[in-house]
mmCIF entry with sequence, helices, sheets and N, C-alpha, C, O atoms, coordinates in Angstrom:
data_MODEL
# 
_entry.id   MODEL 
# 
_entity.id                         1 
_entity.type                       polymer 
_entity.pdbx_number_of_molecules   1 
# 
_entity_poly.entity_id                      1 
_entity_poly.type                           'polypeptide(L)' 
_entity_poly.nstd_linkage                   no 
_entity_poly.nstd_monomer                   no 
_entity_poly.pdbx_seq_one_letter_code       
;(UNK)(UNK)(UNK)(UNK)(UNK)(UNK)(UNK)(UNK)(UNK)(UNK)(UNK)(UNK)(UNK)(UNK)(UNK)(UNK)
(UNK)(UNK)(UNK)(UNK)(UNK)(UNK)(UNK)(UNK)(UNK)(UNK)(UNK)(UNK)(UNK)(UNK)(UNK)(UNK)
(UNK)(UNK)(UNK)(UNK)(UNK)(UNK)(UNK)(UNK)(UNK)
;
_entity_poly.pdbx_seq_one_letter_code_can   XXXXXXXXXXXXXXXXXXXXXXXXXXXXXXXXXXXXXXXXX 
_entity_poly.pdbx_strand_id                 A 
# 
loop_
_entity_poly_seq.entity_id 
_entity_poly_seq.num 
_entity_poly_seq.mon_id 
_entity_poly_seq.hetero 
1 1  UNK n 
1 2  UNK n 
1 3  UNK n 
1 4  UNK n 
1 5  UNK n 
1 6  UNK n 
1 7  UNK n 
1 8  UNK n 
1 9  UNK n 
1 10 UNK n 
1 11 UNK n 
1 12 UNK n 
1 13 UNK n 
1 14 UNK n 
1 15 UNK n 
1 16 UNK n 
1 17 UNK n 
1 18 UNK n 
1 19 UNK n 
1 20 UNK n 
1 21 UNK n 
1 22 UNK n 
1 23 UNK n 
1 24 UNK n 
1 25 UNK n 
1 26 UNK n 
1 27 UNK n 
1 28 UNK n 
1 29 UNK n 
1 30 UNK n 
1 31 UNK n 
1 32 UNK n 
1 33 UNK n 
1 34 UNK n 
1 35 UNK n 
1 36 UNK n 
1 37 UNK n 
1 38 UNK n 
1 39 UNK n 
1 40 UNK n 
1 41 UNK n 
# 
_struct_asym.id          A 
_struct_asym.entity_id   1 
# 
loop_
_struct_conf.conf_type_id 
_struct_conf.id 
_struct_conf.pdbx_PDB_helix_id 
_struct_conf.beg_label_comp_id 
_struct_conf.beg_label_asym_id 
_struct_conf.beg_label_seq_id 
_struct_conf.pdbx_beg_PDB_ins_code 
_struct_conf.end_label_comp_id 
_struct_conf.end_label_asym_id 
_struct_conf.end_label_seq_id 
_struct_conf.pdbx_end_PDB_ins_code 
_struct_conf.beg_auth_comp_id 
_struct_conf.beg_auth_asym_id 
_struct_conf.beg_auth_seq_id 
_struct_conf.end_auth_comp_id 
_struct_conf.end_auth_asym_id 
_struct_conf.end_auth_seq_id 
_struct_conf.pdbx_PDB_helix_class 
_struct_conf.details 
_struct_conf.pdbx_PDB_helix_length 
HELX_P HELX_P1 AA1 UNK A 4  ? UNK A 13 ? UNK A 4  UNK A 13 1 ? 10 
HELX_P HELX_P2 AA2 UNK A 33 ? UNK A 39 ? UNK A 33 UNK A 39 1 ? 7  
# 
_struct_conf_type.id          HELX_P 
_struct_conf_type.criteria    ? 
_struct_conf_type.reference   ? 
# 
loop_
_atom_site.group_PDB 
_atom_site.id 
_atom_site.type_symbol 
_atom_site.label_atom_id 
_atom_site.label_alt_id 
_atom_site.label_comp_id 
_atom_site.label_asym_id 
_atom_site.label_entity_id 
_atom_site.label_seq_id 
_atom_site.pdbx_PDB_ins_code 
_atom_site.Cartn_x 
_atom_site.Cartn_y 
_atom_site.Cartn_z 
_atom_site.occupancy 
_atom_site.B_iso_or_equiv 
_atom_site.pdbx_formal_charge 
_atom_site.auth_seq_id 
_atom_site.auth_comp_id 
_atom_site.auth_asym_id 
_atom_site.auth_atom_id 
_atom_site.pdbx_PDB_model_num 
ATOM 1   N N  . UNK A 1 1  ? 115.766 89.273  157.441 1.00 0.00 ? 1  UNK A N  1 
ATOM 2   C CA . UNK A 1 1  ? 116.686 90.080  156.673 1.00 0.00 ? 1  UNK A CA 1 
ATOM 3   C C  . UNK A 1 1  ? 117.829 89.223  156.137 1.00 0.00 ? 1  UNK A C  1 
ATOM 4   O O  . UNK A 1 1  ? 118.305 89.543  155.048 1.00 0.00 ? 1  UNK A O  1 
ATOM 5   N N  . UNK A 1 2  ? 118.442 87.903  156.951 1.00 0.00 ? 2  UNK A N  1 
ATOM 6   C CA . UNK A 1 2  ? 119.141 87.365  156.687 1.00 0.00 ? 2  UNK A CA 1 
ATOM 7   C C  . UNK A 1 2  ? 119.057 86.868  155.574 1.00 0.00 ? 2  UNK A C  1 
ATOM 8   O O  . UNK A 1 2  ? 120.047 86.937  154.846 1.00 0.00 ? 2  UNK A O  1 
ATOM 9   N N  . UNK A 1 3  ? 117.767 86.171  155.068 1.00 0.00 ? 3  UNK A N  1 
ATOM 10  C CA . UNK A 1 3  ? 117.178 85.169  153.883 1.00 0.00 ? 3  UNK A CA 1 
ATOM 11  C C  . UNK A 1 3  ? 117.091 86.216  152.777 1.00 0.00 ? 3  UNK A C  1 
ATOM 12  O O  . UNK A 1 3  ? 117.337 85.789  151.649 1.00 0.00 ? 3  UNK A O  1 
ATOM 13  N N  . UNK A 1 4  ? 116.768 87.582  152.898 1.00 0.00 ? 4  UNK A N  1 
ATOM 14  C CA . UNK A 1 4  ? 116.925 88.889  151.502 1.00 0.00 ? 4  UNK A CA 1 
ATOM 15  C C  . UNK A 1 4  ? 118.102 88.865  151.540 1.00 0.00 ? 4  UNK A C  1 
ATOM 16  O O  . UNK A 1 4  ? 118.533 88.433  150.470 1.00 0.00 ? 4  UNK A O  1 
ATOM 17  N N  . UNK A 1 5  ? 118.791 89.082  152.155 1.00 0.00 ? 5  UNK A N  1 
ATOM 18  C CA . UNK A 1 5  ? 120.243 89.575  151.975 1.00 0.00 ? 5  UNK A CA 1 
ATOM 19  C C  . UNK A 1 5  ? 120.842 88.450  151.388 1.00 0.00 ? 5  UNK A C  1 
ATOM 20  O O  . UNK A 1 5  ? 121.836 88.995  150.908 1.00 0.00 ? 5  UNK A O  1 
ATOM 21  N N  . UNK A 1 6  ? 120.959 87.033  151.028 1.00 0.00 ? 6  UNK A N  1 
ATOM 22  C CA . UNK A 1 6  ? 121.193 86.088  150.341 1.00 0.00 ? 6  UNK A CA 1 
ATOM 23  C C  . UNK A 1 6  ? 120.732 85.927  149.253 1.00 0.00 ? 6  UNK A C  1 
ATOM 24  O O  . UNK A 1 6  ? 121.517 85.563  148.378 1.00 0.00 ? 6  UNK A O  1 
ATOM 25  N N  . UNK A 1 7  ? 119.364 86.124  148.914 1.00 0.00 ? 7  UNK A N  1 
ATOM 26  C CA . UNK A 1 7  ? 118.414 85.967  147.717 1.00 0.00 ? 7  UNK A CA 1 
ATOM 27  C C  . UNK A 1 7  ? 118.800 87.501  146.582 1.00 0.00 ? 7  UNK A C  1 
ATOM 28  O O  . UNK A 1 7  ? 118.759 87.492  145.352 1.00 0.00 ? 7  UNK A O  1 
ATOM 29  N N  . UNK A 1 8  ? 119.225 88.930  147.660 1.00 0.00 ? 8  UNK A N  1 
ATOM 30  C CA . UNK A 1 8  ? 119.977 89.766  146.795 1.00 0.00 ? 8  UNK A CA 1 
ATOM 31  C C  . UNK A 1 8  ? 121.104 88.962  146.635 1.00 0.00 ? 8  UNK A C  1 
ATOM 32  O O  . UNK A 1 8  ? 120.866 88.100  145.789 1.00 0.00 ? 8  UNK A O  1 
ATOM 33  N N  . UNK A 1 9  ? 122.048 88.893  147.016 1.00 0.00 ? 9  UNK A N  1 
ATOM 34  C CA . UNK A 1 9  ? 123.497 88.200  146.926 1.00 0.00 ? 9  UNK A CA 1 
ATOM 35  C C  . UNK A 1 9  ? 123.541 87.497  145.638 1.00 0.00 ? 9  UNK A C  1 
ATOM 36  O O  . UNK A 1 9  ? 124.429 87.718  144.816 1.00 0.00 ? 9  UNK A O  1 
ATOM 37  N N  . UNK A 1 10 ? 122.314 86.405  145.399 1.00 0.00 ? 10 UNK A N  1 
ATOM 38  C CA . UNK A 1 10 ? 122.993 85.568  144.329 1.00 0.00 ? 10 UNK A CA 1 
ATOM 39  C C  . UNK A 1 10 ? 122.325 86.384  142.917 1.00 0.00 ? 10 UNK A C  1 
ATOM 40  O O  . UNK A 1 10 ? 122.837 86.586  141.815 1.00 0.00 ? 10 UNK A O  1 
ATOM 41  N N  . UNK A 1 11 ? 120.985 86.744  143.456 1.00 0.00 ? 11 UNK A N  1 
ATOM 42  C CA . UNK A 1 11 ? 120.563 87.431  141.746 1.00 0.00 ? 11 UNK A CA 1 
ATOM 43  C C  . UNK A 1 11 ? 121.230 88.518  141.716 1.00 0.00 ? 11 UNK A C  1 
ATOM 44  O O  . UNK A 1 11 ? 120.535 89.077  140.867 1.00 0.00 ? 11 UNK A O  1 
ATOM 45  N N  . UNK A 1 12 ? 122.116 89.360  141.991 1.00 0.00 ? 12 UNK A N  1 
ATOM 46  C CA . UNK A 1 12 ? 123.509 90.040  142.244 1.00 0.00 ? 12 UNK A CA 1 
ATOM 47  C C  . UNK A 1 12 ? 124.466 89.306  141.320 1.00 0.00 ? 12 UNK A C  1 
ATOM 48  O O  . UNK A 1 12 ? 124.829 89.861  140.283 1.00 0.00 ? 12 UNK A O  1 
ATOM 49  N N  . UNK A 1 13 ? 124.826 88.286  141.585 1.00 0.00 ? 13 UNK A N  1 
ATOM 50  C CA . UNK A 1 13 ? 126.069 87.889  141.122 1.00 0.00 ? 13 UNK A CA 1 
ATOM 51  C C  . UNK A 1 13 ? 125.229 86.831  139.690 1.00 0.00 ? 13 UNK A C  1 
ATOM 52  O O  . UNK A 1 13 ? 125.859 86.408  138.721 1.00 0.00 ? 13 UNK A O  1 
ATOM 53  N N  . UNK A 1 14 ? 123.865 86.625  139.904 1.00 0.00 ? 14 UNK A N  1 
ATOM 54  C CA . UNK A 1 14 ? 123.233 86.433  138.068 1.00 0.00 ? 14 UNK A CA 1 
ATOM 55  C C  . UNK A 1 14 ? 123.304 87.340  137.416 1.00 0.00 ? 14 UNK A C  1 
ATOM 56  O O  . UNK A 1 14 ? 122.859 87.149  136.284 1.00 0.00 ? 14 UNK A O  1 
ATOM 57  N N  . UNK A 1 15 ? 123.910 88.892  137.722 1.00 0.00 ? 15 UNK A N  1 
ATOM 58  C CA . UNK A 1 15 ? 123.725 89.744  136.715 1.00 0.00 ? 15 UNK A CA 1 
ATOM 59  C C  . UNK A 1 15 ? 122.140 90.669  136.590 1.00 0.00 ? 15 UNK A C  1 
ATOM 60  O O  . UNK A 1 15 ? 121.695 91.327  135.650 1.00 0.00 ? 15 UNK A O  1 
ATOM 61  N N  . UNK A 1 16 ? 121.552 90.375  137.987 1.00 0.00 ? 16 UNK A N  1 
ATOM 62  C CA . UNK A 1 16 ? 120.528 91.136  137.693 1.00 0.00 ? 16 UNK A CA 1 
ATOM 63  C C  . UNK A 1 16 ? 120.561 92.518  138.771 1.00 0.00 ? 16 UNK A C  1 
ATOM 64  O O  . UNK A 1 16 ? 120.690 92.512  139.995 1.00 0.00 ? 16 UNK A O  1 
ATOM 65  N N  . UNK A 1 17 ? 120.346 94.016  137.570 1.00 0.00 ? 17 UNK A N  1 
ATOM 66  C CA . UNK A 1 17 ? 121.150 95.066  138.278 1.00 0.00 ? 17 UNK A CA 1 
ATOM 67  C C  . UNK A 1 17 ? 119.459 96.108  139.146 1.00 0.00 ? 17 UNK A C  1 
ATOM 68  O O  . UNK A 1 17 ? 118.578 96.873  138.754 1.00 0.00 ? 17 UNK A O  1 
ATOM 69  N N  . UNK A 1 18 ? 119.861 95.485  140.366 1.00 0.00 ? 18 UNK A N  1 
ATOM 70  C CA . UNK A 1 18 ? 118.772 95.354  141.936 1.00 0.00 ? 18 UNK A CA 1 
ATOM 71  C C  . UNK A 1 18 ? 119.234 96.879  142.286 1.00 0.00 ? 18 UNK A C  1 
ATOM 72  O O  . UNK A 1 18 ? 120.284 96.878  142.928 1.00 0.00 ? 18 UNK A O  1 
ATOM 73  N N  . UNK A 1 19 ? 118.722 98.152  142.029 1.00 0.00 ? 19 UNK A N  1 
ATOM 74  C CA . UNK A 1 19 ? 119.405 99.074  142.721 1.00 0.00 ? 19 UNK A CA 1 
ATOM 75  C C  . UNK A 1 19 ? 118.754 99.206  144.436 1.00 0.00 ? 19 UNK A C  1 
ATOM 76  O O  . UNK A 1 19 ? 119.435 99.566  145.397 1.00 0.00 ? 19 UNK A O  1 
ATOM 77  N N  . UNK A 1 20 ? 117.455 98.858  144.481 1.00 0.00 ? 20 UNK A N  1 
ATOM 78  C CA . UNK A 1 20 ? 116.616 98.646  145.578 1.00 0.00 ? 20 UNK A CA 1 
ATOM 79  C C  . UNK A 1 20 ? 115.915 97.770  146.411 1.00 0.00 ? 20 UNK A C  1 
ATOM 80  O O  . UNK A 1 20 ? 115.363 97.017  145.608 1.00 0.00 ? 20 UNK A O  1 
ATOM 81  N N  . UNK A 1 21 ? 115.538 97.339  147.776 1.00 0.00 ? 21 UNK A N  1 
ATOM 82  C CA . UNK A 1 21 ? 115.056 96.410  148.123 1.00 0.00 ? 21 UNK A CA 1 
ATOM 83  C C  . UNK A 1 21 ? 114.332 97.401  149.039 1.00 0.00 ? 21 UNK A C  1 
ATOM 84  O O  . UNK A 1 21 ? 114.770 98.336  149.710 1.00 0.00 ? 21 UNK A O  1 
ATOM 85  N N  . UNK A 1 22 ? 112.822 96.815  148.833 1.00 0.00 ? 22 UNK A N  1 
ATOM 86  C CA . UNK A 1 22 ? 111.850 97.660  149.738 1.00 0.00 ? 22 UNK A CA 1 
ATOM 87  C C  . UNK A 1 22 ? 111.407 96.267  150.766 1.00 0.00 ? 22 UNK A C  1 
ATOM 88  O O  . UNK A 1 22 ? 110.862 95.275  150.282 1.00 0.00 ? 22 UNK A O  1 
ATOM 89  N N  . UNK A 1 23 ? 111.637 96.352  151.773 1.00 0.00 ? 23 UNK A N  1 
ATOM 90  C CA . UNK A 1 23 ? 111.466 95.351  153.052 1.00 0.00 ? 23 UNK A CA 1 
ATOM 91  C C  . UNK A 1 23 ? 110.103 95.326  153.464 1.00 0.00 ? 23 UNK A C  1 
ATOM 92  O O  . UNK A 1 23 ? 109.498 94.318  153.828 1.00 0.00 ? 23 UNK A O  1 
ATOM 93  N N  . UNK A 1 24 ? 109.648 96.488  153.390 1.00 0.00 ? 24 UNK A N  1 
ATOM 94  C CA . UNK A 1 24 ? 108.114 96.730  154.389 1.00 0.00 ? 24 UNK A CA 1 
ATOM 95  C C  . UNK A 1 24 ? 107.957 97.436  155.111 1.00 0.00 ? 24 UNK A C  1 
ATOM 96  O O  . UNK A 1 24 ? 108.357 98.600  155.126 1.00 0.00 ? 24 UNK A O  1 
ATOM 97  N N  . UNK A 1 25 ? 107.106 96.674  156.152 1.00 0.00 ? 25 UNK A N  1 
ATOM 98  C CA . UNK A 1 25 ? 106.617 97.117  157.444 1.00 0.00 ? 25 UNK A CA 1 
ATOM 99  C C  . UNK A 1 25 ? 107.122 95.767  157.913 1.00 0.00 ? 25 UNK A C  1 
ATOM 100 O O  . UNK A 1 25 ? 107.938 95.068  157.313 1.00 0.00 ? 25 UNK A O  1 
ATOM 101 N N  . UNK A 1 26 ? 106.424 95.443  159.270 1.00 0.00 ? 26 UNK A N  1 
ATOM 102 C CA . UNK A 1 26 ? 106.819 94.464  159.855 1.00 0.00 ? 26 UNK A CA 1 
ATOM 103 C C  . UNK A 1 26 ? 107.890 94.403  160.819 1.00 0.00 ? 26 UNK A C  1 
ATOM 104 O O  . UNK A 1 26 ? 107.746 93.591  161.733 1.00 0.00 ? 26 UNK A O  1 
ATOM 105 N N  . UNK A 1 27 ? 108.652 94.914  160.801 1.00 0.00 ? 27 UNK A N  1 
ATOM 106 C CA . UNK A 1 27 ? 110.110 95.049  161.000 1.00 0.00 ? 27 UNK A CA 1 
ATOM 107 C C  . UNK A 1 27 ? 109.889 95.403  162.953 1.00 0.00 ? 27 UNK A C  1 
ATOM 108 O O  . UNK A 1 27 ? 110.914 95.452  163.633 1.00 0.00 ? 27 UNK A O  1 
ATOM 109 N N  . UNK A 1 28 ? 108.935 95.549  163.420 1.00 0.00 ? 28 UNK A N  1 
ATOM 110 C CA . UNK A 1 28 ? 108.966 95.411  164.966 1.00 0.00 ? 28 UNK A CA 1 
ATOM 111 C C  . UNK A 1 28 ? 109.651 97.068  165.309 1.00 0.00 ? 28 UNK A C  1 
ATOM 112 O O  . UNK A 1 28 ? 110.237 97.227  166.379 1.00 0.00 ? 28 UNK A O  1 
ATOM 113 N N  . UNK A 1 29 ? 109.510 98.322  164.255 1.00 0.00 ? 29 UNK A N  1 
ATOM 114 C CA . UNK A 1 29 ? 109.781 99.188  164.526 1.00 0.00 ? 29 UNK A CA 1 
ATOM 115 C C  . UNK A 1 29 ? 108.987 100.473 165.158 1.00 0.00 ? 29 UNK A C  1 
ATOM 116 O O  . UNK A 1 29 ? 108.157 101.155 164.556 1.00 0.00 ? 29 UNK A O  1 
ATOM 117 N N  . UNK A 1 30 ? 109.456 100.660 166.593 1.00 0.00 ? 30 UNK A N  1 
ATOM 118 C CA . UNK A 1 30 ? 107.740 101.247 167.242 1.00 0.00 ? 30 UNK A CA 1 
ATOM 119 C C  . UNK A 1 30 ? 108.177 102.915 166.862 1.00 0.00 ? 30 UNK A C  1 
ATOM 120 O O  . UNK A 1 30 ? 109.057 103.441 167.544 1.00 0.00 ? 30 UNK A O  1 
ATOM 121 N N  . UNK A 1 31 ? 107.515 103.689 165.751 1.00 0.00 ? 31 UNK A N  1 
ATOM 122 C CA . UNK A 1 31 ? 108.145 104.931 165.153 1.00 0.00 ? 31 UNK A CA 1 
ATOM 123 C C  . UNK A 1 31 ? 107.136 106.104 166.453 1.00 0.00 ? 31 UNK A C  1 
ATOM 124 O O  . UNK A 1 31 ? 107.210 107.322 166.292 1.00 0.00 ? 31 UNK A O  1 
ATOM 125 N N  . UNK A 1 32 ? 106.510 105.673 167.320 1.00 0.00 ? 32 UNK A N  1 
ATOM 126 C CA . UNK A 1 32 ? 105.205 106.583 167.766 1.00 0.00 ? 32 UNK A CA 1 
ATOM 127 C C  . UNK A 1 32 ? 106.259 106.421 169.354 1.00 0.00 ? 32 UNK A C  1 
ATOM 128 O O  . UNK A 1 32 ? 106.329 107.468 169.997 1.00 0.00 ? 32 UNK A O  1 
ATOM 129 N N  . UNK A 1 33 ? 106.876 105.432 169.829 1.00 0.00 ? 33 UNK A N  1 
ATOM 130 C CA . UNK A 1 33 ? 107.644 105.811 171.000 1.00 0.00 ? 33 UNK A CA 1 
ATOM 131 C C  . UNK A 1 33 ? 107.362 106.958 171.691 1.00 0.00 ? 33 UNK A C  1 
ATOM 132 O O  . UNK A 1 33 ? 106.580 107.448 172.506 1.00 0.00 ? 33 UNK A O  1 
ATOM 133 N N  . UNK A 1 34 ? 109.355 107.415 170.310 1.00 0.00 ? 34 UNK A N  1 
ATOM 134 C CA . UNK A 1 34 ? 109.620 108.463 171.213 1.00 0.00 ? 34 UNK A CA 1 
ATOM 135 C C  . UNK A 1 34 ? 108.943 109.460 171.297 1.00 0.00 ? 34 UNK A C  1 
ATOM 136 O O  . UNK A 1 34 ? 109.385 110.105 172.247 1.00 0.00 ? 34 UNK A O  1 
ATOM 137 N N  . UNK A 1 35 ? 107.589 110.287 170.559 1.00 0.00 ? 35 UNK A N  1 
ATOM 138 C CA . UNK A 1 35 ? 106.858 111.239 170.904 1.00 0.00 ? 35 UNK A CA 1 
ATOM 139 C C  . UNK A 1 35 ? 106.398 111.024 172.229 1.00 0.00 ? 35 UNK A C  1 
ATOM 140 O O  . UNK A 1 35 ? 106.744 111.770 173.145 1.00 0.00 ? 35 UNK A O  1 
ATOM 141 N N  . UNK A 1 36 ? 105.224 109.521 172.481 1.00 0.00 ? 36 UNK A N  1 
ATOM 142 C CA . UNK A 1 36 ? 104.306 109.594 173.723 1.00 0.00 ? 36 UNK A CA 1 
ATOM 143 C C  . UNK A 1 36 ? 105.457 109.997 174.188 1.00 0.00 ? 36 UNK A C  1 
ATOM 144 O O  . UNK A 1 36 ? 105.225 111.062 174.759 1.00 0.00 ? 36 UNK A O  1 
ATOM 145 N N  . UNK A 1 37 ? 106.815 109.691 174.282 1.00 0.00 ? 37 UNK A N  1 
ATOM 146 C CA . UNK A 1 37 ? 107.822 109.579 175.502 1.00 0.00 ? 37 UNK A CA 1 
ATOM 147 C C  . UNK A 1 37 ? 107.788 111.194 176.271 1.00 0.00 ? 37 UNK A C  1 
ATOM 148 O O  . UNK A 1 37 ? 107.701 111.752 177.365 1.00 0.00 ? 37 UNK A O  1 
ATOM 149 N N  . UNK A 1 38 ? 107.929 111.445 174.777 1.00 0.00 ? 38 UNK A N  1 
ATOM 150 C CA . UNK A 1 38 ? 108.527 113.291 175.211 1.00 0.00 ? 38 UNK A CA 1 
ATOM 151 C C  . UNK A 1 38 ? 107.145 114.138 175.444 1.00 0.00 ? 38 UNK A C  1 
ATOM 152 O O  . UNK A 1 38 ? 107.115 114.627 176.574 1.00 0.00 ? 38 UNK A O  1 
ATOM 153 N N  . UNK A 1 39 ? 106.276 114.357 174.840 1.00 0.00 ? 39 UNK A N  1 
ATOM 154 C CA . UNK A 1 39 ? 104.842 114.662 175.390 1.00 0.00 ? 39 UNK A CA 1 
ATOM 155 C C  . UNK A 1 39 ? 104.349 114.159 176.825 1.00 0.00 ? 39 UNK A C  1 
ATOM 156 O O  . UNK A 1 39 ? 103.625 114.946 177.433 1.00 0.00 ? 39 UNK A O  1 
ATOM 157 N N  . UNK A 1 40 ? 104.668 112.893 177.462 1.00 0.00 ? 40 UNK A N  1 
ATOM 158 C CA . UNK A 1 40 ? 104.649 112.591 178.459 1.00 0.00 ? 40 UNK A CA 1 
ATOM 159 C C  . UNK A 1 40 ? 105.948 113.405 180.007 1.00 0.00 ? 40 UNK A C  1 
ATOM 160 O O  . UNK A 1 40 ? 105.932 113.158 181.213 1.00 0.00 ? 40 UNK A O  1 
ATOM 161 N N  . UNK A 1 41 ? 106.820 114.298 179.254 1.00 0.00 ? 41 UNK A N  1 
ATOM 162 C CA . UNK A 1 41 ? 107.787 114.505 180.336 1.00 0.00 ? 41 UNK A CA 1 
ATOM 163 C C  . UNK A 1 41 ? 107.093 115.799 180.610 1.00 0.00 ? 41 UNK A C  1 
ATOM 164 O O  . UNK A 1 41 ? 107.485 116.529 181.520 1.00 0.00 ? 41 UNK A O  1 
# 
C-alpha cells in the first residue's frame, strides 16, 4: 500500500485527476471469520 500511495501521490501532483484506486484482493483479509465464529457459538 505504501508503494500505491506514492505512485498516486506523484501522478496527483502531474495533474492526473485519479478519483479511484481499486487495490484487489490479496490484502490478507479473512471476510468468512467472523460468521464460522458466530455459527460456531
Amino acid at each position: 500500500m505504501g508503494e500505491a500511495s506514492r505512485v498516486y501521490a506523484e501522478l496527483n501532483k502531474l495533474g492526473a485527476n485519479i478519483t479511484t484506486v481499486d487495490v484487489g484482493g490479496g490484502l490478507a483479509v479473512d471476510y468468512e471469520a467472523p460468521v464460522v465464529r458466530a455459527a460456531a457459538q
